[in-house]
N, C-alpha and C positions, 0 to 999 in steps of 0.2 A: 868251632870248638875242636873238632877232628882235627882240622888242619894246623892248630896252634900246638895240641898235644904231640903232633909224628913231629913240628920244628923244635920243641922240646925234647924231644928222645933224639933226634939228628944231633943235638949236641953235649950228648952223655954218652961216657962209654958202656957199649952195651956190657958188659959185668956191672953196671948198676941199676939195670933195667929187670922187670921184674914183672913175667906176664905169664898169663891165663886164659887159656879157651876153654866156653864150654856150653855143649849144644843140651840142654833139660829138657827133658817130654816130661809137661805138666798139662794137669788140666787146666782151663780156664779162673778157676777160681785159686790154684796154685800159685798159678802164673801174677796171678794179683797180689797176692800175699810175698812171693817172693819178691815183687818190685816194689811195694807198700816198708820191707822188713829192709830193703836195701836201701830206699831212700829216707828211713830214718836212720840208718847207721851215718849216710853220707849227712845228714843232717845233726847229728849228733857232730862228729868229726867237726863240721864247718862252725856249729859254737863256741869249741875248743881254740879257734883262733888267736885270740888275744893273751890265752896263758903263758905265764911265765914259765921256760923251761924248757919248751916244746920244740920239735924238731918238725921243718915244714918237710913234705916230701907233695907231689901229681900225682895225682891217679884221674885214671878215666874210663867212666862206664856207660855200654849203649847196649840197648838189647833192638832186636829187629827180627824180623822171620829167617828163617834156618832153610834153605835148601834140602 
C-alpha cells in the first residue's frame, strides 16, 4: 500500500501534494479513540464514493511507534 502511494506522488507535481507529520503523546485509551474517530472519518469518505459531483483525490494513513 505504501509502495503504491510514494508511485502515485512520483507522478504528481509536488505543488499538488499535500502532507502532514505528526508525532501525539496520548495515553492508551486516547490513542484508541483517535484511531477508532480516524477510521470512521476514512470510512465515511469511502461511502461517498459513487456520488454524483465529487472530486476523487489519495490520501494515506499509517500510524506506528514514534522514536
Amino acid at each position: 500500500m505504501l509502495e503504491a502511494c510514494l508511485g502515485e506522488i512520483a507522478e504528481i507535481d509536488v505543488g499538488q501534494l499535500r502532507q502532514r507529520r505528526l508525532v501525539p503523546r496520548l495515553r492508551p485509551d486516547e490513542r484508541e479513540e483517535f484511531e477508532q474517530r480516524l477510521s470512521d472519518l476514512l470510512d465515511e469518505l469511502q461511502a461517498r464514493l459513487g456520488e454524483e459531483g465529487i472530486e476523487a483525490f489519495a490520501t494515506y494513513v499509517a500510524t506506528h511507534p514514534s522514536r
